[in-house]
C-alpha positions in Angstrom: 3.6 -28.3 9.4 1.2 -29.6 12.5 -2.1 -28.8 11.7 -3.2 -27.0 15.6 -6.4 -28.4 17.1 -8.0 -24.7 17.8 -7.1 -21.3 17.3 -9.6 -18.9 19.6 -12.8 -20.0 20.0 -12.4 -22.2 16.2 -11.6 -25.9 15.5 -9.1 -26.1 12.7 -10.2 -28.5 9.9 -7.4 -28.2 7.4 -5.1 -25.9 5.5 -6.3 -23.7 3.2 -3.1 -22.7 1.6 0.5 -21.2 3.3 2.7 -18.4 1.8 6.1 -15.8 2.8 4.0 -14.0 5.5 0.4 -15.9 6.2 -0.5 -19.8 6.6 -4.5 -19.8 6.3 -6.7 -22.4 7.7 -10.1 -23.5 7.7 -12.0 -23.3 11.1 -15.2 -23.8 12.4 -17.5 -22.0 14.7 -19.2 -25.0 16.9 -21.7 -22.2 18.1 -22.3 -20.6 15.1 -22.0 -23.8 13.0 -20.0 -21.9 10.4 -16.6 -21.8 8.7 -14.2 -18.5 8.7 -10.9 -18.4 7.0 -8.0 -17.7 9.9 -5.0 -16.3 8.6 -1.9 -16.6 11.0 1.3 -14.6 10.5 4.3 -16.7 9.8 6.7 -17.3 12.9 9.6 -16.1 11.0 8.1 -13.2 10.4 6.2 -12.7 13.8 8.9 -10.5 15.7 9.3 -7.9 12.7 7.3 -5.4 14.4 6.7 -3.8 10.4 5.8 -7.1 9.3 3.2 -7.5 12.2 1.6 -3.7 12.4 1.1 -4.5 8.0 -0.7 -7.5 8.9 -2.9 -6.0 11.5 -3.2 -3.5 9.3 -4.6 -5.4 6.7 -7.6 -6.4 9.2 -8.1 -3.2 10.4 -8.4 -2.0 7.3 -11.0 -4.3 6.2 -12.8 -4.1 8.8 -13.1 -0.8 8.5 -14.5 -0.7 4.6 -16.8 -3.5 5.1 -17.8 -3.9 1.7 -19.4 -6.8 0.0 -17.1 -7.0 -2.7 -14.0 -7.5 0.1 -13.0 -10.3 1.9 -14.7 -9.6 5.7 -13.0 -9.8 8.9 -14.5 -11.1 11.6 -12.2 -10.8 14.6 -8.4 -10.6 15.4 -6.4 -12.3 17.6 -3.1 -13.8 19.3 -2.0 -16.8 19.8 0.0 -18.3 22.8 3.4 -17.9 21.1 2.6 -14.4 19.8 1.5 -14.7 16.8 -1.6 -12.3 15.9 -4.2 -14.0 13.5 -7.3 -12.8 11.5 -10.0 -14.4 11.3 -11.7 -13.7 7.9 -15.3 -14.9 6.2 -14.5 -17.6 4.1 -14.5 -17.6 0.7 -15.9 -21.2 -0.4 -15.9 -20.7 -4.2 -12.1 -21.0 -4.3 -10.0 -18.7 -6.2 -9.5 -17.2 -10.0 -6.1 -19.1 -9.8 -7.8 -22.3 -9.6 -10.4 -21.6 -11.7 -7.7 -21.0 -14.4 -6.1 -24.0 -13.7 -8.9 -26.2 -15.6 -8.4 -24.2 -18.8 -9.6 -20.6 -20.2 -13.0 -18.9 -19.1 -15.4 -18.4 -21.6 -14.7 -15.1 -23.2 -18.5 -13.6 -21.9 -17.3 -14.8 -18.5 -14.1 -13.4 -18.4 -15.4 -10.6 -19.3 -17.9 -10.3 -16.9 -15.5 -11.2 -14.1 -13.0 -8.1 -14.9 -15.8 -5.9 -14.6 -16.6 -7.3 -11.5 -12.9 -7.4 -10.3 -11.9 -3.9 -11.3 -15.3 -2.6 -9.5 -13.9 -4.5 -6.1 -10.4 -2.8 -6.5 -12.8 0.9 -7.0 -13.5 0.5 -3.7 -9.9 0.4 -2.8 -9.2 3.0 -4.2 -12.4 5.4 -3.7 -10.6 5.3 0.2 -7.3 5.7 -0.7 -6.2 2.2 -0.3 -3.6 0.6 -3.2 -4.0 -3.2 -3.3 -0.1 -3.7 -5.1 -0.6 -7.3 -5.6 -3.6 -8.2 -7.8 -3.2 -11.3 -8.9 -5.6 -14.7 -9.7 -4.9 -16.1 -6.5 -6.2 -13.0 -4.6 -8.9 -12.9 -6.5 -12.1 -15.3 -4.4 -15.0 -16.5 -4.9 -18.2 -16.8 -2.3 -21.7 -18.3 -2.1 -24.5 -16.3 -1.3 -28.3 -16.1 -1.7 -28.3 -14.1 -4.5 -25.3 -16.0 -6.4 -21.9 -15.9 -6.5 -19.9 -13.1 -5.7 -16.6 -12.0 -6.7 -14.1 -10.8 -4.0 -10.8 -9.0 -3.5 -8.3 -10.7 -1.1 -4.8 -10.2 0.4 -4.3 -6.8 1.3 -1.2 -7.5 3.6 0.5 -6.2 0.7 -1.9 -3.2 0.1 -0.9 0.7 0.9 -3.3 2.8 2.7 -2.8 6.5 0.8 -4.5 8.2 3.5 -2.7 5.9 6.6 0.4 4.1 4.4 2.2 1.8 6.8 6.0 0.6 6.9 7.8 -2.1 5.0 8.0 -1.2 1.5 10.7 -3.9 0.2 9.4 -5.3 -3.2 5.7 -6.3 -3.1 4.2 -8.0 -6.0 3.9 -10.9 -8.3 6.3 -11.2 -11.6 3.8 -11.2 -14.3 1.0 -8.8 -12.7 3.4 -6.6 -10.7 3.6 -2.9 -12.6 7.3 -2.1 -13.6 8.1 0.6 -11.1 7.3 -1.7 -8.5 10.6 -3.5 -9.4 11.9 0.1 -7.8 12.0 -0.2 -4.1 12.2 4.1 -4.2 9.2 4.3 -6.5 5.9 5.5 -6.8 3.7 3.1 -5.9 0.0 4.5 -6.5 -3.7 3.6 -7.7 -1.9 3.3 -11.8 0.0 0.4 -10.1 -3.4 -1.5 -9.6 -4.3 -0.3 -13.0 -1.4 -2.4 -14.3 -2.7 -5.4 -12.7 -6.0 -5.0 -13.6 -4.7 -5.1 -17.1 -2.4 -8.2 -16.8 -5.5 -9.7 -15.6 -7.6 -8.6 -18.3 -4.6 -10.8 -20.9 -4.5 -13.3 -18.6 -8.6 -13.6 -18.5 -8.7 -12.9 -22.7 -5.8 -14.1 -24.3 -2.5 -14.4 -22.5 -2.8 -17.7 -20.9 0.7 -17.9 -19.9 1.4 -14.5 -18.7 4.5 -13.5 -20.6 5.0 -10.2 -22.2 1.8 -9.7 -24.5 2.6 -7.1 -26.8 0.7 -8.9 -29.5 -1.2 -11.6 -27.6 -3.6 -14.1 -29.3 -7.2 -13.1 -28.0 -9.9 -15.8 -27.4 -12.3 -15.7 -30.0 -15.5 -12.9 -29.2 -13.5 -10.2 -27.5 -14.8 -7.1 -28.6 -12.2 -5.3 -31.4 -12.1 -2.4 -28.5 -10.9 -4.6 -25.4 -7.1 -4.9 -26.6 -7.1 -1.0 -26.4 -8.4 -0.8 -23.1 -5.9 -3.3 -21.6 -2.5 -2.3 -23.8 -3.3 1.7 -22.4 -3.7 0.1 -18.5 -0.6 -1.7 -19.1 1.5 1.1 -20.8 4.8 0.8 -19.0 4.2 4.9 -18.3 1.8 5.0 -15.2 1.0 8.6 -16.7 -0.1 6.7 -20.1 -2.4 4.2 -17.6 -5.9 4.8 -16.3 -5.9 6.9 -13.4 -7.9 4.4 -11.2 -10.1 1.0 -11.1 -13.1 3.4 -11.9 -11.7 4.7 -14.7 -10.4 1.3 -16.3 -14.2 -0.2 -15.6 -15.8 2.6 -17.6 -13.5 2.1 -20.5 -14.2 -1.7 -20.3 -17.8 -1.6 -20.2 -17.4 0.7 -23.1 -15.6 -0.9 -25.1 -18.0 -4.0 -24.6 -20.4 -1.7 -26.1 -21.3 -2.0 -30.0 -21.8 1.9 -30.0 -18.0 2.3 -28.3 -16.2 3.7 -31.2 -12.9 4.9 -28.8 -12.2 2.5 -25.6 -10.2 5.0 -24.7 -12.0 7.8 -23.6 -10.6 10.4 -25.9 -7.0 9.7 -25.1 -5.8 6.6 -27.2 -2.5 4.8 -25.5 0.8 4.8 -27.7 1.0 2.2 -30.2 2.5 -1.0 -29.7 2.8 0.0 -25.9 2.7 -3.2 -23.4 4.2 -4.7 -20.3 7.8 -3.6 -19.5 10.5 -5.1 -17.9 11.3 -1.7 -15.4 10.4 2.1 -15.6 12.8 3.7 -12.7 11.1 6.6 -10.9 13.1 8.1 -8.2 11.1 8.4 -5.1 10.8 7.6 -1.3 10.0 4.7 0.4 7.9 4.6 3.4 8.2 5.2 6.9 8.7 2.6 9.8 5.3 1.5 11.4 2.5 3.3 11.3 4.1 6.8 9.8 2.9 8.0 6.5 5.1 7.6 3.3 6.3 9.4 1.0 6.1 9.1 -2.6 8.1 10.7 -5.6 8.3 11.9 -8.6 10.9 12.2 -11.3 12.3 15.3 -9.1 12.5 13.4 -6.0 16.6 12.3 -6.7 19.1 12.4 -3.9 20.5 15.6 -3.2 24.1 15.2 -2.1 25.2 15.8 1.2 25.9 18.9 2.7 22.5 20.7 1.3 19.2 21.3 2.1 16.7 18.4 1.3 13.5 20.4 -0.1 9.9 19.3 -1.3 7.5 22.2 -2.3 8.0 24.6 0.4 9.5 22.1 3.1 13.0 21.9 3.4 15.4 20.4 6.0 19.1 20.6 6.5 20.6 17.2 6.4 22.9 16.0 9.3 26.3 14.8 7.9 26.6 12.1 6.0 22.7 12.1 5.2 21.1 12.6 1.8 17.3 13.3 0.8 14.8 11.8 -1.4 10.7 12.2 -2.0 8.3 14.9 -3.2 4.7 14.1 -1.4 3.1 12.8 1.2 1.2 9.9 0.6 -2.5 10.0 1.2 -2.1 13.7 2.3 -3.3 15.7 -0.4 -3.8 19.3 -0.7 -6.8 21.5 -2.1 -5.6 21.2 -5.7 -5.4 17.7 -5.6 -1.6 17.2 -5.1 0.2 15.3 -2.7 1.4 17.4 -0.1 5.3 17.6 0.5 7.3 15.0 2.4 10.7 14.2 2.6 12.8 10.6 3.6 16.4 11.9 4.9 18.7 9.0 5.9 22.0 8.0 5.2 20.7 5.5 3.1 17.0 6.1 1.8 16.6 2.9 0.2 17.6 1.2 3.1 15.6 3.2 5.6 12.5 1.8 3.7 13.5 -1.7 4.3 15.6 -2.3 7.3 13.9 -0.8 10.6 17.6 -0.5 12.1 18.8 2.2 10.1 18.5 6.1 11.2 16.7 8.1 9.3 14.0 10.9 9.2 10.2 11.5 7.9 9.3 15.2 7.4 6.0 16.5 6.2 4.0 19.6 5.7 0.0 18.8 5.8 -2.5 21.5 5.6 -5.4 18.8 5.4 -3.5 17.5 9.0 -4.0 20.8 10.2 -7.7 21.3 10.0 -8.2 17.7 11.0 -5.8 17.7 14.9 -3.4 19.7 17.1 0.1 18.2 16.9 -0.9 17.5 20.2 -3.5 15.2 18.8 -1.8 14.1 16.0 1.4 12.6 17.9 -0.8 10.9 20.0 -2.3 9.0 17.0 0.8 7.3 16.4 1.2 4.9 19.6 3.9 1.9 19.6 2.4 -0.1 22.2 5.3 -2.5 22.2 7.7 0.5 23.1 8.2 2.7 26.1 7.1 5.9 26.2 9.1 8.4 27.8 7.0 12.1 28.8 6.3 14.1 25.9 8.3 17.1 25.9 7.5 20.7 24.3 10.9 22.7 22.3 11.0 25.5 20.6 13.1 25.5 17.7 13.6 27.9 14.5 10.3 29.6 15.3 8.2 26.2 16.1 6.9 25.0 18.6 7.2 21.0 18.5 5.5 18.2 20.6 8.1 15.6 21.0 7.2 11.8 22.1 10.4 9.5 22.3 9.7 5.6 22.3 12.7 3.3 23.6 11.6 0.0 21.7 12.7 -3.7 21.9 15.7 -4.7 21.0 16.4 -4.7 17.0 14.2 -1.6 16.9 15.4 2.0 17.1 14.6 4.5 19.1 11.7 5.9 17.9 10.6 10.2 18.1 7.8 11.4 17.0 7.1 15.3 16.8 4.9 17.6 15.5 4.1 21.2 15.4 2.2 24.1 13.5 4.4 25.5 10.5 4.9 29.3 11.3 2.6 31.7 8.6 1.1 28.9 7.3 -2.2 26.9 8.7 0.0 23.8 7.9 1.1 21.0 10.5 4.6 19.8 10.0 5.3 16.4 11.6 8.7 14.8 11.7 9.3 11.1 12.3 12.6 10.1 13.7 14.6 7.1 14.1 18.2 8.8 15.6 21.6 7.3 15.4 22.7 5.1 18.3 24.8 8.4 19.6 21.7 11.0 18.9 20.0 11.9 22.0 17.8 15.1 22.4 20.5 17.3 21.1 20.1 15.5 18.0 16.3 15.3 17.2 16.6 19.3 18.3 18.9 20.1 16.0 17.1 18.2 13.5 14.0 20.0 14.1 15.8 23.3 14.0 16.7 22.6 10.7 12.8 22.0 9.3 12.0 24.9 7.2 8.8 26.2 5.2 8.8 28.9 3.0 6.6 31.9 3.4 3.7 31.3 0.8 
């Protein structure tokens, strides 16, 4: 690999490190006399228009939180051949992979670093955001004048709740990676990051090479409440985990506590519980580019063909040869706290999730969408700049009345429609996301629509 004189405005002094997706480099700012971190999206991976909206993503998002206890972004950027690039504050302190790489942390350390790491992935998930791939090397340190400060890094692989983009082929790291993320069609959610918190946690205390710890030697001064804390966020159940980062920190500072007498806030996990190899939970994978996902629970199973798909009130008739899957909307959540109801229809769910070529649907029901846009509005927040655009069109169909954009996109891509309307009796927005057979014109996507239905509440 040539090291590049520049990239932007920055002279490149070296490699920083190269993975799948990302090669990062070390620049500097002549002006500013100062050094960023530029991460470049890999060539290979550089005309997967999922691949590249997750890695813009991953800025935007960023940017957007600008916290102190996340890796900043600076600026974005393309380079002549195409390839967009991030320019990120650099973290000169190195990472927790490194670090581990001379030998064990002392035990007041590590625990002081998990507090500190679990309280960086809160913030992920106090917006909705789930990281997916916590692991020592995305864990960075920085200089500052008050100290050194811990940082969480590498969201490429993270899924916004609240804006979830494409791609969802196996993220994750064996070892840290929660077991029903070994399920391309599962739930993927903040218990996930729990799981990785925890692996760090035996990783940090007492599980130096990061096999299955069901009985792991602990360094020596680790409170008698810590192993309880970290076997309940590892439980291979994500119901048995802490619900969040914010939960798992309270339970660890307690249990660092002399007065903690239960480290697990009132609800102790099941003996002898630990790391699993797999927990299958049927669910749906996400949508291509920047349309919401779907998640699952143990009723979102296939339904076979020649039925209607249904999730909550929503329901859909499947075209031939299609088949359902998914019971919520990801980062749309209703006034009880629920996901709202989404469905993935394709002939092949779990390969809608990962290959961008096969047809397939998104359909969702969102009264929180509702109050927020028209479907108007909400269509137009879901551009595909490197597509065409053809008018946006107005049908009626089974009582609704739909917004319909159609995107012709480059070759390799689909044909893209997206379409929303207002669910009839209901202050609900429905919005359906579709990616037609080669033969499926206008009649199709109508008859598709005409199919969306939503029971009277």
């Amino acid at each position: 690999m040539s090291t590049p004189a520049w990239i932007g405005s920055y002279r490149i002094e070296r490699l920083l490190g190269a993975g799948s997706f990302a090669t990062v480099w070390l620049g500097h700012d002549p002006v500013l006399d100062s050094r960023v971190a530029i991460k470049v999206l890999a060539e290979n991976w550089s005309h997967d228009l999922r691949v590249r909206e997750r890695f813009l993503d991953e800025a935007r998002l960023l940017r957007r939180l600008d916290h102190p206890r996340l890796v900043r972004v600076h600026g974005v950027g393309e380079l002549r051949d195409g390839r967009p690039y991030a320019v990120l504050a650099w973290a000169d302190g190195g990472s927790l992979r490194d670090r581990l790489a001379t030998g064990p942390l002392p035990t007041a350390q590590a625990l002081a670093l998990l507090g500190e790491i679990a309280a960086g992935v809160a913030v992920l998930h106090r917006h909705r955001v789930v990281h997916r791939d916590l692991t020592p090397g995305n864990i960075l340190f920085a200089s500052g004048p008050t100290g050194e400060r811990v940082l969480i890094a590498d969201l490429g692989l993270a899924k916004a709740l609240a804006a979830a983009s494409g791609l969802t082929a196996r993220a994750g790291t064996p070892g840290y990676m929660a077991p029903e993320q070994d399920d391309p069609l599962a739930v993927v959610n903040t218990r996930s990051d729990v799981f990785g918190l925890g692996r760090l946690g035996l990783r940090l205390l007492g599980d130096p090479d990061g096999g299955p710890a069901l009985t792991p030697r602990w360094q020596q001064g680790v409170p008698a409440a810590v192993p309880s804390v970290l076997r309940r966020a590892t439980a291979v159940r994500p119901a048995d985990r802490y619900p969040d980062a914010d939960a798992f920190g309270a339970a660890l500072r307690r249990a660092t506590s002399r007065a903690a007498v239960d480290a697990d806030d009132g609800h102790p996990a099941r003996p002898g519980r630990g790391p699993g190899r797999r927990f299958g939970l049927a669910g749906a994978g996400a949508l291509t580019l920047v349309a919401l996902g779907a998640l699952a629970g143990d009723g979102g199973l296939p339904h076979p063909d020649g039925i209607r798909g249904t999730s909550g009130p929503l329901s859909v008739a499947l075209p031939a040869g299609w088949r359902a899957t998914g019971t919520g909307w990801a980062g749309q959540y209703g006034d009880d706290g629920r996901l709202e109801p989404a469905l993935i229809v394709a002939a092949d769910p779990g390969r809608w999730a990962a290959d961008p070529g096969v047809p397939g649907a998104f359909v969702g029901l969102s009264a929180s969408a509702a109050r927020r846009t028209t479907p108007e509005g909400f269509v137009a927040e879901r551009p595909h700049a490197d597509c065409v655009a053809a008018p946006v069109r107005r049908t009626r169909q089974a009582g609704v009345d739909w917004v319909v954009a159609r995107y012709a996109c480059p070759a390799g891509r689909p044909v893209l429609v997206e379409a929303a309307g207002l669910a009839a009796g209901r202050d609900a927005l429905l919005y359906v996301q579709v990616a037609p057979p080669a033969d499926g014109g206008t009649d199709f996507v109508d008859a598709l629509l005409a199919g969306v239905r939503v029971r009277a509440p």
